[in-house]
VODRENGU-209707 format. One record per atom (N, C-alpha, C): x, y, z; residue number from 0; residue in three letters; atom name. Coordinates in steps of 0.001 Angstrom, whole numbers, plus 524288, in hexadecimal, padded with zeros to 5 digits. Atoms other than C-alpha are relative to their C-alpha. Layout:
% residues N
x,y,z,num,residu,atome
X,Y,Z,NUM,Ala,CA
...
% end
This chain:
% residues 106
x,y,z,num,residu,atome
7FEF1,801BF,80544,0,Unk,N
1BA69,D17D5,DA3A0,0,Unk,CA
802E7,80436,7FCE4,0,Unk,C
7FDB3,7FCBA,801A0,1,Unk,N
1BD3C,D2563,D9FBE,1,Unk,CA
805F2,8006F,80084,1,Unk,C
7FC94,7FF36,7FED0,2,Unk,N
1C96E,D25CD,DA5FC,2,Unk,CA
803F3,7FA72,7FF2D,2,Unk,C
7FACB,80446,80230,3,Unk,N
1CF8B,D18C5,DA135,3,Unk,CA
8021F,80178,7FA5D,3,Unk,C
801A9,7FDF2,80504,4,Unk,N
1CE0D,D1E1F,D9396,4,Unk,CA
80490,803EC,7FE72,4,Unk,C
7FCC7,7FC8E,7FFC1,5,Unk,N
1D6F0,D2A2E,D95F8,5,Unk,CA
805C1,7FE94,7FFEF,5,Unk,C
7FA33,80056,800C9,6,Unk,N
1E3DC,D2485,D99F7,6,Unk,CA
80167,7FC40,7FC02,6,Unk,C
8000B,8029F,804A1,7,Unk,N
1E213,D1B02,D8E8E,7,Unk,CA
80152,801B2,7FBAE,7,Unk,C
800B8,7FD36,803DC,8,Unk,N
1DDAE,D24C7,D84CD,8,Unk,CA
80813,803EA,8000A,8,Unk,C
7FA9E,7FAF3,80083,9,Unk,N
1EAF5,D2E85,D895A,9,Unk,CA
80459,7FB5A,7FFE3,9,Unk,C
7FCB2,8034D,80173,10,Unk,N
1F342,D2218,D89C4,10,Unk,CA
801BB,7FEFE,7FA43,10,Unk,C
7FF1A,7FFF9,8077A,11,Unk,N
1F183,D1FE5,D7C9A,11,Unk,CA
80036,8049B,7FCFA,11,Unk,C
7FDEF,7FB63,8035B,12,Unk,N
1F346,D2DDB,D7770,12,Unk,CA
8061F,80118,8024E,12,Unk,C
7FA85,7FFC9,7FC75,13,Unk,N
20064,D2E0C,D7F51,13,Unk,CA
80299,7FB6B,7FC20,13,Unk,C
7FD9D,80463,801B4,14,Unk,N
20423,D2154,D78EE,14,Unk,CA
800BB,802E5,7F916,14,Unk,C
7FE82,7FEF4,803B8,15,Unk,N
2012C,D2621,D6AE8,15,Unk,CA
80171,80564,7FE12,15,Unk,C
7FD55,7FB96,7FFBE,16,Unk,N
206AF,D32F6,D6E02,16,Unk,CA
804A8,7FF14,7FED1,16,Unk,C
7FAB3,8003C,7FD7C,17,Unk,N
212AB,D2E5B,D7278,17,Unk,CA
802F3,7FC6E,7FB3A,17,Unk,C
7FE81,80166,80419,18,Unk,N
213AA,D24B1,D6611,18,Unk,CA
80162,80358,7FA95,18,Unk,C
7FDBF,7FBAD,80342,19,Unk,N
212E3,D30C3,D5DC8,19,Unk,CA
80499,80237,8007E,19,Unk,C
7FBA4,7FE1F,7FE45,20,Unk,N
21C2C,D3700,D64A5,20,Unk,CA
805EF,7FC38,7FF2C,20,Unk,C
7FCB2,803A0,8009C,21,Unk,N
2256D,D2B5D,D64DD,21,Unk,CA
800F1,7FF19,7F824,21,Unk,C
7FF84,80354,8049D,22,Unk,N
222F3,D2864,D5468,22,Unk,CA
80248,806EE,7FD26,22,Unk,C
7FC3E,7FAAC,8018E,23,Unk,N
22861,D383A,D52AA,23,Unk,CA
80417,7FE75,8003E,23,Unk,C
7F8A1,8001B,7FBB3,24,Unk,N
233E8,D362E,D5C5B,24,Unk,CA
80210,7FCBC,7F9BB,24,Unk,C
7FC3D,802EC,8048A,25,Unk,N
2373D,D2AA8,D5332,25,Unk,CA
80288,80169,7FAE9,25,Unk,C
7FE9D,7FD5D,8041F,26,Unk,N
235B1,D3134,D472F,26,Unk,CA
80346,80464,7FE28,26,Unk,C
7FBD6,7FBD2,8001D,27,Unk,N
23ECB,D3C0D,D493D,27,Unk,CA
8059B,7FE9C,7FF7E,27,Unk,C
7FA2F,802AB,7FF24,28,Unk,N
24B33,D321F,D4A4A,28,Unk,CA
801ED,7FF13,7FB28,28,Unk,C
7FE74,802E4,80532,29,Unk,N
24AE1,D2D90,D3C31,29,Unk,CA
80281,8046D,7FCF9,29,Unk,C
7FF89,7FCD8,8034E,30,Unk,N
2505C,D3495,D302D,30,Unk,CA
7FC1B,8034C,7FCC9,30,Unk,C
8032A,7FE42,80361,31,Unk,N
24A7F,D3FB6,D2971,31,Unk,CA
7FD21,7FDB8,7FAB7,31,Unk,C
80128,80236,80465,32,Unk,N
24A97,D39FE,D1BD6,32,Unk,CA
80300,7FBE6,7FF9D,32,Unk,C
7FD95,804AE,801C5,33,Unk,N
24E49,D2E4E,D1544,33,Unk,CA
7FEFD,7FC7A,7FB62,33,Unk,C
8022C,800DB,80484,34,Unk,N
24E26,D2786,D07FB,34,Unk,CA
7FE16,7FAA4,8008D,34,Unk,C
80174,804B9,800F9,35,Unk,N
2472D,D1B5B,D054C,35,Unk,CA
8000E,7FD60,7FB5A,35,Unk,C
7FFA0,800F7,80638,36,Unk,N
246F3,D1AAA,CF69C,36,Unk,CA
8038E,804AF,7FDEA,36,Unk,C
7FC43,7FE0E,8044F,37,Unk,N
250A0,D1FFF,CED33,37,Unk,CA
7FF1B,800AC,7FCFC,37,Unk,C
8018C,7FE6D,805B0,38,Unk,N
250B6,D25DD,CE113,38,Unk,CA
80211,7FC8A,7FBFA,38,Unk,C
7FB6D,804F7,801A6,39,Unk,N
2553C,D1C72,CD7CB,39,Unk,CA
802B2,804CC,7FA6D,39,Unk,C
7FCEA,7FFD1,80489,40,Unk,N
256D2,D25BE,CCB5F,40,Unk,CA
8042C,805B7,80050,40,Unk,C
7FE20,7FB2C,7FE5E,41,Unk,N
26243,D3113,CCCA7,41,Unk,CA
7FDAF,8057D,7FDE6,41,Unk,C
801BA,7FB65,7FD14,42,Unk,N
25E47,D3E8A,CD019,42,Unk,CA
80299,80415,7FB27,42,Unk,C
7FD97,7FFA7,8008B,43,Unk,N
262AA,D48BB,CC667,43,Unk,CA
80300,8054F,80428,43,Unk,C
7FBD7,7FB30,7FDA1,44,Unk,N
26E1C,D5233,CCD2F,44,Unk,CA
7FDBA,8055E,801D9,44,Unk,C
801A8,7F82D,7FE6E,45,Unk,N
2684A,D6066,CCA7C,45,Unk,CA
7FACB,7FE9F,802E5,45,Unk,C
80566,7FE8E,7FB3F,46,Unk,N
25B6A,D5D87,CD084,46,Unk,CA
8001B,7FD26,80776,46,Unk,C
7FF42,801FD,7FA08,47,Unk,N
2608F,D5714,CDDCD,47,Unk,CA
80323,805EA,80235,47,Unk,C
7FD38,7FA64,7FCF0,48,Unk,N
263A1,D63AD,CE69F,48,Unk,CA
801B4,7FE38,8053D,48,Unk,C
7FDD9,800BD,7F8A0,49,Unk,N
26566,D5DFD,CF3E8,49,Unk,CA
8004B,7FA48,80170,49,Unk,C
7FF4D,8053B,7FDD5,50,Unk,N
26923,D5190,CF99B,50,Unk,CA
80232,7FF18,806CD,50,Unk,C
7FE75,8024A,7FA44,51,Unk,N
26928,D4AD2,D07B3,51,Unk,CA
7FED7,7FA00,800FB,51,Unk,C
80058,804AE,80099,52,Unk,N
26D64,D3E08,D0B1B,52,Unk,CA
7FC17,8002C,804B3,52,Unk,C
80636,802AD,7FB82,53,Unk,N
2617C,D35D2,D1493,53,Unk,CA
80587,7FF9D,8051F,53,Unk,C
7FD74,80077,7F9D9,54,Unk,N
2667C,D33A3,D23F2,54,Unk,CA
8016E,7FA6C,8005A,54,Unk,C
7FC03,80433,7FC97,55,Unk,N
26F8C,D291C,D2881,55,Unk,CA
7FA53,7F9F8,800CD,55,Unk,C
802CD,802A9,7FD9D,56,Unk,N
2630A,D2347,D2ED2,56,Unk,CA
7FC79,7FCDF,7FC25,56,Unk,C
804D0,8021D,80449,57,Unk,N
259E9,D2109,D2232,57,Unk,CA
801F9,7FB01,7FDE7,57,Unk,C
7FFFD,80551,80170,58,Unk,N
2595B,D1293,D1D33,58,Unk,CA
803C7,7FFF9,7FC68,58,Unk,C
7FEF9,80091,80577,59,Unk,N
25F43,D14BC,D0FBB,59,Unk,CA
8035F,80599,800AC,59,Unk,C
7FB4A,7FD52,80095,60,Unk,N
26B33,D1F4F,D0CF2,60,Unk,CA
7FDB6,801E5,7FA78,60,Unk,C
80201,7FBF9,8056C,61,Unk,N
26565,D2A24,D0366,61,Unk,CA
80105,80574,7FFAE,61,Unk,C
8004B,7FABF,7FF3A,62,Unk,N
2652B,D374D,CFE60,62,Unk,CA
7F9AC,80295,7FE00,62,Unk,C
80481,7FC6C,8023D,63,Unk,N
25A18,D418A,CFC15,63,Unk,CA
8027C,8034E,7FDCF,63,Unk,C
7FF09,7FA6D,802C3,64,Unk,N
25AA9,D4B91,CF09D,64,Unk,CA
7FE2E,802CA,8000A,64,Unk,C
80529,7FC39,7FF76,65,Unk,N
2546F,D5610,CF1C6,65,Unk,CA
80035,80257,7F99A,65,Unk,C
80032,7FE96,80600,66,Unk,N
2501C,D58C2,CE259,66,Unk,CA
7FECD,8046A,800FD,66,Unk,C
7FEF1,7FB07,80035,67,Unk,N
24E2E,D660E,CDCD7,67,Unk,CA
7F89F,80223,80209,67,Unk,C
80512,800B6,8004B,68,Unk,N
23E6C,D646D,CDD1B,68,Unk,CA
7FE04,7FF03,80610,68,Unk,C
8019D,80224,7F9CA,69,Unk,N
23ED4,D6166,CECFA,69,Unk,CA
7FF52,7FB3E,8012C,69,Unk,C
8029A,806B1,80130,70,Unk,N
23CCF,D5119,CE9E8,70,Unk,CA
8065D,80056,8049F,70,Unk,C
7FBA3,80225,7FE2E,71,Unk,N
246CD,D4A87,CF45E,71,Unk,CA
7FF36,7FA5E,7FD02,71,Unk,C
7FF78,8056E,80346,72,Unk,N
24AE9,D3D62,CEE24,72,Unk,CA
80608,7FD23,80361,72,Unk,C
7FAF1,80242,7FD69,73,Unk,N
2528A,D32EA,CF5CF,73,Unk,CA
8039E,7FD4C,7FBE1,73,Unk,C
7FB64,80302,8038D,74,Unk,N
25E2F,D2BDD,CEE4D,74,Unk,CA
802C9,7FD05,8026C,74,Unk,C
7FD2D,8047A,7FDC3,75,Unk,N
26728,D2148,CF1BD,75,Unk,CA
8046A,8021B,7FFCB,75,Unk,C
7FA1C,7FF89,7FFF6,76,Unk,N
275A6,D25A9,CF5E6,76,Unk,CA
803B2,7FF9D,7FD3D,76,Unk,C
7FCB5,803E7,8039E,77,Unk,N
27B9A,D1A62,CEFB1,77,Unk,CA
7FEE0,800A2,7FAB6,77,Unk,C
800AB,7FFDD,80493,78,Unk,N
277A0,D1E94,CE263,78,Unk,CA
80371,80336,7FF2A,78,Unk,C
7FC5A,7FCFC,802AB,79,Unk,N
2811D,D24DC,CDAEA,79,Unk,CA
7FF07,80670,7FEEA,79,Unk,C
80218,7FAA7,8011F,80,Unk,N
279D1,D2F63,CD426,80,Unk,CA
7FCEE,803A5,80506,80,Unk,C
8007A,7FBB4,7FA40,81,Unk,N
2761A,D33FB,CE407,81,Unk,CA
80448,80100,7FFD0,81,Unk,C
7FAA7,7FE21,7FEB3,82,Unk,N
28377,D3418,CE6FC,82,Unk,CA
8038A,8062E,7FBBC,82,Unk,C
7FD52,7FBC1,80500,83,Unk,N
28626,D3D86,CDA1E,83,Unk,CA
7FD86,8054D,801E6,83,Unk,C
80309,7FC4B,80033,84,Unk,N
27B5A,D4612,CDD4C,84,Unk,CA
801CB,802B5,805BF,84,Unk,C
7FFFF,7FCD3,7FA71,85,Unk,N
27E3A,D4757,CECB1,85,Unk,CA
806A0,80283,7FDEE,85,Unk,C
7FBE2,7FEB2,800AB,86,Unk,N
28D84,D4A5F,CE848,86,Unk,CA
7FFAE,802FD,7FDBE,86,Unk,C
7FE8A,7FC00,80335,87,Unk,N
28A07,D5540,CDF26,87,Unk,CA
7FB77,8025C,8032D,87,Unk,C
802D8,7FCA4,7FE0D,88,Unk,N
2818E,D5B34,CE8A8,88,Unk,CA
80164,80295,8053F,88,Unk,C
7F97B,7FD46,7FD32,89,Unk,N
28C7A,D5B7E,CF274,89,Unk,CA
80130,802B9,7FE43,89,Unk,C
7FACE,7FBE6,80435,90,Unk,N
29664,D5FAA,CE947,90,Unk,CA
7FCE6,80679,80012,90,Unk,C
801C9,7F9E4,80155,91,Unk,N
28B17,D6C3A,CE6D9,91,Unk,CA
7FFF6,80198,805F4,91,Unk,C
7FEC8,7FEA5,7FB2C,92,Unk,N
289A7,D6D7F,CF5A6,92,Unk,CA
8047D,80444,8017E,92,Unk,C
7FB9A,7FE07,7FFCF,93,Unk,N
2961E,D6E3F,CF677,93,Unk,CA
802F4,8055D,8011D,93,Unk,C
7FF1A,7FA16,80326,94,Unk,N
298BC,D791E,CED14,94,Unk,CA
7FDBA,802B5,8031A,94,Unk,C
80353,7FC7B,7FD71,95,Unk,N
28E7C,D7FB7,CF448,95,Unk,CA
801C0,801FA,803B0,95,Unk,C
7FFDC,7FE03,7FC0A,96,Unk,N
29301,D7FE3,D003B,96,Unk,CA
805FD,801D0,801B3,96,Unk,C
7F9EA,7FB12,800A5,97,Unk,N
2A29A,D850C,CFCE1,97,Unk,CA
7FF70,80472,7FAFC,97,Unk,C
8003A,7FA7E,8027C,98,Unk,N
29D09,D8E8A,CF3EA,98,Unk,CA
7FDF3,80389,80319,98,Unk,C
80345,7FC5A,7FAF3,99,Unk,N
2956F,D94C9,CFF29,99,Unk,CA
803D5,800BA,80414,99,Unk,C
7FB4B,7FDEC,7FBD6,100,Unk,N
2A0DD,D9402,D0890,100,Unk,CA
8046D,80268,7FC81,100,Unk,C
7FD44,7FC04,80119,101,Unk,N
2A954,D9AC8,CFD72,101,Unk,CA
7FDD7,80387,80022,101,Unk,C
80104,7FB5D,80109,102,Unk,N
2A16D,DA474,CFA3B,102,Unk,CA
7FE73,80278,8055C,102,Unk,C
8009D,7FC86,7FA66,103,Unk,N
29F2C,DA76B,D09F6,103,Unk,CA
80636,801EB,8026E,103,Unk,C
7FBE6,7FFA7,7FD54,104,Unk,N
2ABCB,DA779,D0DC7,104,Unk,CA
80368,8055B,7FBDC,104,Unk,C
7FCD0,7FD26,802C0,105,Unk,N
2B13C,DB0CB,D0222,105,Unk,CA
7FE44,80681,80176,105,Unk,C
% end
């Protein structure tokens, strides 16, 4: 009796081993982040410091801001006042990054 018990008992830790293992695997394929809700009211300018649009893969086409306080906040693309905010945070980029290759190169 003892011994029917055993390959039963290790069958089934094998099985919900191997489902663990399998519900990782899966989870590693998807996107890091991704927005689901939007902000509806605009953001202002000086306190948004960083922005990255969501991955190709996520349901919905968003950005995250990263505010000055550490809050990420998703937004909708297609809104205007995103589009203002991600373009003047380029534009400072920008600056940033040919004022650092003048002043290396001089």
């Amino acid at each position: 009796m003892v011994m029917m018990k055993s390959p039963f008992v290790l069958a089934t830790c094998l099985l919900l081993l191997s489902s663990l293992v399998l519900q990782t695997y899966a989870n590693s394929f998807g996107p890091d982040e991704c927005c689901f809700k939007f902000i509806s009211r605009p953001l202002p300018k000086k306190r948004v410091m960083n922005f990255r649009r969501t991955e190709s893969l996520c349901p919905m086409e968003g950005v995250l801001f990263t505010m000055k306080n550490g809050n990420e906040l998703c937004a909708d693309t297609s809104q205007q006042w995103v589009k203002d905010i991600i373009k003047e945070k380029e534009r400072n980029q920008n600056k940033g990054v040919s004022n650092s290759t003048t002043t290396a190169s001089q």
